[in-house]
N, C-alpha and C positions, 0 to 999 in steps of 0.2 A: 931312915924309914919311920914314918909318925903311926901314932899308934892306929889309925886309920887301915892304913896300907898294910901294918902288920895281921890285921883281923881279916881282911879281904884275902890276903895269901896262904893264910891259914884255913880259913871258912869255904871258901870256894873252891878248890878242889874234888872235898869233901862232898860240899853238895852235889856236882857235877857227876861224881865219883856213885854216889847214890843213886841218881836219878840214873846215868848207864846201867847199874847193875838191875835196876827195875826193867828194863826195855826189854822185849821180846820176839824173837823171829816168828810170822806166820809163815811167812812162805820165802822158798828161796830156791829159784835155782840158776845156776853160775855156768852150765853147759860144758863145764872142763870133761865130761866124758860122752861128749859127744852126743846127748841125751837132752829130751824134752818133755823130761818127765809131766804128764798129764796133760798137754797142751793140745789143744784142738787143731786143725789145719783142713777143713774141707774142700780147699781150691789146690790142696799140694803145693803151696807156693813157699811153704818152710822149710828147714835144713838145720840141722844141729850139724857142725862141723866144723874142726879147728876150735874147740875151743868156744864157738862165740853160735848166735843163733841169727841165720841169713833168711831176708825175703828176698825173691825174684821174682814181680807179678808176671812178667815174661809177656807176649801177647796178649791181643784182644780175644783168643781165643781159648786163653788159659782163666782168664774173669774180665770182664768187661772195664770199660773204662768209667770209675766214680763209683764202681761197685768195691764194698766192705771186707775186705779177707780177714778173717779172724783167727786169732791163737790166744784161744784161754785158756785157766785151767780150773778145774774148782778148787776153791781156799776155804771154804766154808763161810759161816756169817760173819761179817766185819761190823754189822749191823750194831750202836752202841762205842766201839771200838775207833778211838782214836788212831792214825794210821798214817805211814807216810811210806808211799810205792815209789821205788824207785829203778830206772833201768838206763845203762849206757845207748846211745843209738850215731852210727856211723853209716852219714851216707856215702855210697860208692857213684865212682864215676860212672856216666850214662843214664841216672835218674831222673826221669822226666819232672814233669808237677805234679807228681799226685800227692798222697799224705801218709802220715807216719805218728803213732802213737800209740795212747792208752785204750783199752776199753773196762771197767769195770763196772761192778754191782748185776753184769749182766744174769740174763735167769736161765740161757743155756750158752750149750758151747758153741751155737752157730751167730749167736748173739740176735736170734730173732725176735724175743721182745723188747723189750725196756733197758737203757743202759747209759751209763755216762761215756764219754769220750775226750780224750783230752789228747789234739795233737798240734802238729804244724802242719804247713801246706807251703809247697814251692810255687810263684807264679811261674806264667806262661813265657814270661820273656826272657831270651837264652842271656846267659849271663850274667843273672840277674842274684843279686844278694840278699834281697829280701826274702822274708817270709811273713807267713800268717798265722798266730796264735789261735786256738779255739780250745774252749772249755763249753761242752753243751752235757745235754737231758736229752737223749732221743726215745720218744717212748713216754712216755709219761704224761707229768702234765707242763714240760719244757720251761720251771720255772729259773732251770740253770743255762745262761744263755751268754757267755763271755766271747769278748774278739780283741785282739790286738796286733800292733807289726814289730817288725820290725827290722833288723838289717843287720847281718851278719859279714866277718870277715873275710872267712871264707865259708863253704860250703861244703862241696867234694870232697872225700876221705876226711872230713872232719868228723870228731866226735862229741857228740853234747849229751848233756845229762839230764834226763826231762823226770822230775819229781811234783808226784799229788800226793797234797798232804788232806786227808780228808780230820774235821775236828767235830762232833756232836755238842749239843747245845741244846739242853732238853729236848724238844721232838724237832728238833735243826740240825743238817750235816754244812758245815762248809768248808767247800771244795778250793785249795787253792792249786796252779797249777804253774809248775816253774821250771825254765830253760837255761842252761848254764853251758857255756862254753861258744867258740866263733865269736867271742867279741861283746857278747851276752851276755844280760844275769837278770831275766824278767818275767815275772810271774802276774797271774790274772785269775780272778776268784769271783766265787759265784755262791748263794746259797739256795737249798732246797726245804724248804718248809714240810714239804711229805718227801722224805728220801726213801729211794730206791734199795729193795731189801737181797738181791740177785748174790749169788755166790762165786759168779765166774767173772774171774780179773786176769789181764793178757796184753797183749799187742791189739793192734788193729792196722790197717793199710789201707791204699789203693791207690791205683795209677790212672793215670791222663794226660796222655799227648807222649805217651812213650813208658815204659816199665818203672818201677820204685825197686831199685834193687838199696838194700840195707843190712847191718851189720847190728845186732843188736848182744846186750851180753847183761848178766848179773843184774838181773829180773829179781828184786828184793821187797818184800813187805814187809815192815816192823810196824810192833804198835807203841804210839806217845804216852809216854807211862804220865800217870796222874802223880804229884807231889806226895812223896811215902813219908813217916814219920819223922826222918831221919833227917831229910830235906826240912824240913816244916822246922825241927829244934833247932835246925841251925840256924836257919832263916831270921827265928824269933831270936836267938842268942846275939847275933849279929844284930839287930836292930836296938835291943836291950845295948849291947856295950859300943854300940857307935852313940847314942843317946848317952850313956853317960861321959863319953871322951869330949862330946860336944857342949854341957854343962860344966864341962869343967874348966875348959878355957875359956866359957864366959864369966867364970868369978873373978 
């Protein structure tokens, strides 16, 4: 092992090791008791149970069809705050096309004003493997406006991991949004020059052309710690004695 590789297995660790111990939980909840701690549900269409947290939009007479069921909760301001939301989602068999995902920065629990969204959409056609990505602004002044496909393995009792990583940038948030699992690993980003200041982050739903029944679980917010000192000497230490091992085989 050259003196290269021995500074890299030594040094990185360390760093890595650092920057974990900086990261911080704002919110978390994992539903192993059957609980939805603070989460909104105005249509009844949620369920803490087994463990995991279920939608059933059930009929058109339970919320209409393209209409927004929401489950927030408040986290308080993330405003400033590096962050990266993450939650498992497992659709079940018999979900028609409707959607499935994020809603955050909203300003209440029913999510009636301003708010970002970040989900997928199943087409109409039975059978069918694809899907549709979306990353918007609704409410605002819609400067965040993403779309992408794409085409998955499988679908049905599959489960995938949909992570927003939001990052600040003097008075700039951006928003990236990422799908993993089914075949999957695609992410789609957007930025907001006046971001959205809302405290409630959650799910969001809705069905069309038959129910969104889902499986969601371990609904986690951490925040992206900033480079702490520890990181920083290392980083420089490493750069100092790679520069010298590199002068020194040039003699």
């Amino acid at each position: 092992m050259n003196t290269k590789q021995i500074l890299r297995c030594a040094l990185v660790p360390l760093i890595t090791a650092s920057t974990m111990a900086s990261a911080s939980i704002i919110f978390e909840e994992n539903f192993n008791d059957d609980t939805a701690t603070g989460f909104s549900d105005p249509y009844d269409i949620y369920t803490p149970a087994s463990q995991v947290y279920t939608v059933t939009t059930g009929g058109t007479g339970v919320i209409g069809n393209n209409v927004i069921g929401p489950s927030v909760a408040e986290v308080g301001s993330l405003t400033g705050t590096d962050f990266n939301l993450t939650s498992s989602f497992k659709i079940l068999n018999g979900t028609g096309k409707g959607t499935l995902g994020f809603a955050t920065f909203g300003n209440d629990s029913d999510l009636s004003g301003s708010y970002y969204q970040a989900y997928i959409s199943r087409p109409g056609t039975a059978g069918s493997l694809d899907i549709s990505m979306v990353l918007e602004e609704v409410g605002g002044d819609g400067l965040i406006n993403s779309s992408s496909t794409a085409t998955l393995t499988s679908i049905e009792d599959t489960t995938l991991l949909f992570t927003l990583s939001g990052i600040y940038d003097g008075g700039n948030l951006s928003l990236s949004f990422n799908v993993t699992g089914g075949g999957i690993n695609k992410t789609i980003s957007g930025i907001d020059t006046t971001p959205l200041t809302g405290e409630y982050f959650g799910y969001r739903t809705t069905r069309a052309g038959g129910p969104t029944n889902v499986e969601m679980d371990n609904f986690l917010i951490v925040s992206i710690p900033e480079p702490n000192s520890i990181t920083l000497l290392c980083l420089g230490a490493l750069s100092i004695l790679l520069v010298k091992n590199t002068r020194k085989r040039r003699r």
